[in-house]
C-alpha positions, 0 to 999 in steps of 0.5 A, a space after each residue: 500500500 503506497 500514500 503519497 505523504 506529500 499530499 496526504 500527510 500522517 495526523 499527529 496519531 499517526 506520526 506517533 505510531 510511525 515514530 514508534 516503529 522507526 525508532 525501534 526498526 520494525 520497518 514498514 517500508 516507506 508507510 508504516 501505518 499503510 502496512 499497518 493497516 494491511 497487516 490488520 485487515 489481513 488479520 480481519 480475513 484470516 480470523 473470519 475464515 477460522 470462525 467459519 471454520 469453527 462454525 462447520 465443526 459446531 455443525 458437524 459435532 452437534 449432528 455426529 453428539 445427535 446420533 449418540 444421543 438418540 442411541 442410533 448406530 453408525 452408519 454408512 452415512 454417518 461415516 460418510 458425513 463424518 468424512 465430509 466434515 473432516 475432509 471439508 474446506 473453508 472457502 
């Protein structure tokens, strides 16, 4: 991410922050607070794709405690669910 700080220049907050990351060389490039943010919206995505990871494991453990529960056996599709689930991807 590039700001052209000529035009568009950090607010005194932000000026703090990249001072902070200057003084203590942790980089950033020529825009701390741009790669900043990149950093915190990729953080955004990263979590909204484990919770919906976790969503799927809720579905799958509540159907796989629901079949216990009601002292079903397990079948072939139980299995086959049960397959699924592990083997299932987060889009």
């Amino acid at each position: 991410m590039y700001r052209d700080l000529e035009t568009n220049p950090y607010s005194p907050d932000e000026q703090r922050v990249a001072s902070f990351f200057f003084d203590r060389g942790m980089g950033g490039g020529d825009d701390p607070i741009g790669a900043l943010f990149a950093s915190y919206e990729y953080i955004v995505v990263e979590r909204n794709v484990l919770l919906k990871k976790i969503e799927q494991l809720h579905r799958c453990l509540g159907f796989f405690a629901s079949v216990i529960k009601s002292g079903e056996s397990w079948t072939e599709t139980c299995q086959r669910n049960y397959d699924a689930c592990k083997n299932e991807k987060v889009k």
